[in-house]
MIDOSE-1310 file (N, C-alpha, C; in nm, 2 decimals, decimal comma, always signed):
residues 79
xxxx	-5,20/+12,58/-1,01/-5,32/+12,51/-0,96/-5,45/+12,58/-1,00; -5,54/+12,51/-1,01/-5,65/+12,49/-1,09/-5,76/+12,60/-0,96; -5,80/+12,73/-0,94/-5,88/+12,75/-0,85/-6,07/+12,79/-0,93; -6,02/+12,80/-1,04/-6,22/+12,84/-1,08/-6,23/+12,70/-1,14
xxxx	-6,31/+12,64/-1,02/-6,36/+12,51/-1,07/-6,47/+12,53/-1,17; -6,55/+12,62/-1,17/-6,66/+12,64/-1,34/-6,59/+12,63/-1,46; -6,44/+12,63/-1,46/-6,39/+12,64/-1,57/-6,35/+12,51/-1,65; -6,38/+12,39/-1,55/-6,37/+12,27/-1,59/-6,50/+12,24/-1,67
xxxx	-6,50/+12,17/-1,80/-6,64/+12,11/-1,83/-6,71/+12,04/-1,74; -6,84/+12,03/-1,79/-6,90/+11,95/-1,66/-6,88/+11,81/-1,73; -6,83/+11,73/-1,82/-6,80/+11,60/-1,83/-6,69/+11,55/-1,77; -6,63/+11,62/-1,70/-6,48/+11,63/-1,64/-6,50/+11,61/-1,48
xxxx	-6,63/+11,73/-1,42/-6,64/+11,67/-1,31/-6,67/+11,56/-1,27; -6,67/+11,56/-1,11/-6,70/+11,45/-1,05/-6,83/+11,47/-0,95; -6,92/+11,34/-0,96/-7,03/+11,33/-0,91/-7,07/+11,26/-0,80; -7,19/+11,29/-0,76/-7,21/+11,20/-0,60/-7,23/+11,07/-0,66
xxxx	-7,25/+11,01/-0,82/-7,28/+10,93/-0,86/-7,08/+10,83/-0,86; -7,01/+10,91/-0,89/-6,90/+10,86/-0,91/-6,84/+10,86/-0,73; -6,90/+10,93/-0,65/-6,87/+10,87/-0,56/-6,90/+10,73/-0,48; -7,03/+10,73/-0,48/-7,11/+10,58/-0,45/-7,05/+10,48/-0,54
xxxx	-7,01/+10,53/-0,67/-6,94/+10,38/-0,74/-6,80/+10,36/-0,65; -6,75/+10,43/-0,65/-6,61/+10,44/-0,58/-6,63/+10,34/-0,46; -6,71/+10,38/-0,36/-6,74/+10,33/-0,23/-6,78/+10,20/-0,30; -6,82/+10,15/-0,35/-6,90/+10,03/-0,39/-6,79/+9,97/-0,41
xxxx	-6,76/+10,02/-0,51/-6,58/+9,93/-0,57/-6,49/+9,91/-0,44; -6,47/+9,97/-0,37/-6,37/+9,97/-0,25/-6,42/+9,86/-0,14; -6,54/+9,88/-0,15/-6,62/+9,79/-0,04/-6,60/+9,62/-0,14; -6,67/+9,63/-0,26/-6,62/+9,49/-0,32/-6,48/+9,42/-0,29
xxxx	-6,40/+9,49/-0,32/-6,25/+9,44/-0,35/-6,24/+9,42/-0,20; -6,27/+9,49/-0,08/-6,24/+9,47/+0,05/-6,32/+9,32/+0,10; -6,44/+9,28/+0,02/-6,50/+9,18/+0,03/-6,40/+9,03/-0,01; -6,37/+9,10/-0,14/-6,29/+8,97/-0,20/-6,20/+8,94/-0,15
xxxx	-6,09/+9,07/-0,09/-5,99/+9,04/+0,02/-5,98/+8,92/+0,09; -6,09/+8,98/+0,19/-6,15/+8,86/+0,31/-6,21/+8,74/+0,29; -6,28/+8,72/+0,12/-6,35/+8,64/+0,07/-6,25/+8,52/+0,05; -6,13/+8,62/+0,01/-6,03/+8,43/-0,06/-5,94/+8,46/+0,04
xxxx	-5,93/+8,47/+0,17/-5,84/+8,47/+0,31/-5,92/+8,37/+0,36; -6,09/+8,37/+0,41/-6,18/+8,25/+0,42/-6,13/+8,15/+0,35; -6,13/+8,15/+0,21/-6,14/+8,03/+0,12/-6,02/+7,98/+0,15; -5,89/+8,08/+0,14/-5,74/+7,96/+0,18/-5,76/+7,90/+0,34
xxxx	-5,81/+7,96/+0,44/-5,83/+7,92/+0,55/-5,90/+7,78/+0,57; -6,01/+7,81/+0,48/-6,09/+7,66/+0,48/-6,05/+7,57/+0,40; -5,92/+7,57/+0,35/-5,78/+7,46/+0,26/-5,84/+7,43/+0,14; -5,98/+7,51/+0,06/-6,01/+7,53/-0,03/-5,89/+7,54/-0,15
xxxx	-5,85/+7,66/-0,16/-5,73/+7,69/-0,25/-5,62/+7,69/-0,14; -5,50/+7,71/-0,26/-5,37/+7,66/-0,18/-5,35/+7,80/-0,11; -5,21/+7,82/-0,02/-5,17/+7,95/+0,02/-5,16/+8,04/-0,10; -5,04/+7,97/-0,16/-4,98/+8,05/-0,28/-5,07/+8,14/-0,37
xxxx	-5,23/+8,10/-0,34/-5,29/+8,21/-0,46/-5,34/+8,33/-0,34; -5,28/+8,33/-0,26/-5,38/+8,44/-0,13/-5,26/+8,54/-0,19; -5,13/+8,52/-0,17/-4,99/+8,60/-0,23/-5,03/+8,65/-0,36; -5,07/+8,53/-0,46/-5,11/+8,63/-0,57/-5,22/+8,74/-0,59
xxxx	-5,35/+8,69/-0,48/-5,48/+8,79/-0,52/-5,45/+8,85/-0,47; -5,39/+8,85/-0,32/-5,34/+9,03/-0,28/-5,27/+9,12/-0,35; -5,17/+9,07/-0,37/-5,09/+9,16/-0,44/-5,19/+9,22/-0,55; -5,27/+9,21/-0,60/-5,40/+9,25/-0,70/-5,51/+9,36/-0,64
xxxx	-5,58/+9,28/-0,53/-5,68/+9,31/-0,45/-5,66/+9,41/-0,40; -5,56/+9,42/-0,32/-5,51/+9,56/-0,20/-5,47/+9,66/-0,31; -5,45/+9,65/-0,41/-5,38/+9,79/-0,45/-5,51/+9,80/-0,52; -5,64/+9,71/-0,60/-5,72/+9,78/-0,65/-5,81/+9,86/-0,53
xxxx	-5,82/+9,78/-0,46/-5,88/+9,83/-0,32/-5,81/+9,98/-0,28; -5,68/+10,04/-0,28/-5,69/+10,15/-0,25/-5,65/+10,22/-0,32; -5,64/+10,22/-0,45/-5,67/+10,28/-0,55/-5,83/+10,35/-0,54; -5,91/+10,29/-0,56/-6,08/+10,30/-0,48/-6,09/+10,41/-0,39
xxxx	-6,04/+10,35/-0,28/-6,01/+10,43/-0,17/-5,99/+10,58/-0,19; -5,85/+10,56/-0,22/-5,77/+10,71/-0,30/-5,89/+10,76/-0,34; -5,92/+10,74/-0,49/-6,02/+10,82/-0,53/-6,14/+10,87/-0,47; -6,20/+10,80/-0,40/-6,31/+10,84/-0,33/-6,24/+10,93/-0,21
xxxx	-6,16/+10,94/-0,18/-6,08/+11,03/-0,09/-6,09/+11,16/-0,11; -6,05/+11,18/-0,30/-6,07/+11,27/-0,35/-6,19/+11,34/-0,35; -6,31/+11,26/-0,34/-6,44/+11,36/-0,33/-6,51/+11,39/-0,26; -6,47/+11,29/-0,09/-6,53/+11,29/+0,01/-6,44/+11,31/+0,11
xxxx	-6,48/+11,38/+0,20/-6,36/+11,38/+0,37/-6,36/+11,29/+0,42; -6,22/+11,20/+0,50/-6,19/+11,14/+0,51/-6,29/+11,07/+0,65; -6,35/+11,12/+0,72/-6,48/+11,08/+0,82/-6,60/+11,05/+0,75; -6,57/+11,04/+0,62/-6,70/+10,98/+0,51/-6,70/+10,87/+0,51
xxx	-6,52/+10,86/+0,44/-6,48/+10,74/+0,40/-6,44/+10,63/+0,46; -6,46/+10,67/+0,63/-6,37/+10,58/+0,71/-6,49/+10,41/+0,70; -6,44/+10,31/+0,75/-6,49/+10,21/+0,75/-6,59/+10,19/+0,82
């Protein structure tokens, strides 16, 4: 394991900029979650595509998560 972090290039690190995107991203997908759960609810679209965008949505959503995990403690990241 990797302990002299200066030995990383700095194109390699990670920034407070790459954190805000992270959070942004996580917060989106968390939007669209709830966004097309409303939309099947209000019999807009059928059930069957809430099965498909999840299966999509939740894992890009914590994938997001994950990574912002990585740069921030977890009382940063909470909701």
């Amino acid at each position: 394991m990797m302990t002299d972090y200066r030995a990383v290039p700095v194109a390699f690190r990670a920034t407070a900029a790459d954190a805000v995107r992270y959070k942004t991203q996580s917060l989106l997908w968390l939007a669209a979650i709830y966004l097309h759960t409303v939309v099947v609810l209000a019999g807009l679209l059928p059930l069957w595509s809430l099965v498909l965008s999840i299966a999509v949505f939740v894992v890009r959503w914590m994938l997001s998560t994950h990574e912002l995990l990585h740069l921030r403690s977890a009382c940063e990241v909470g909701p």
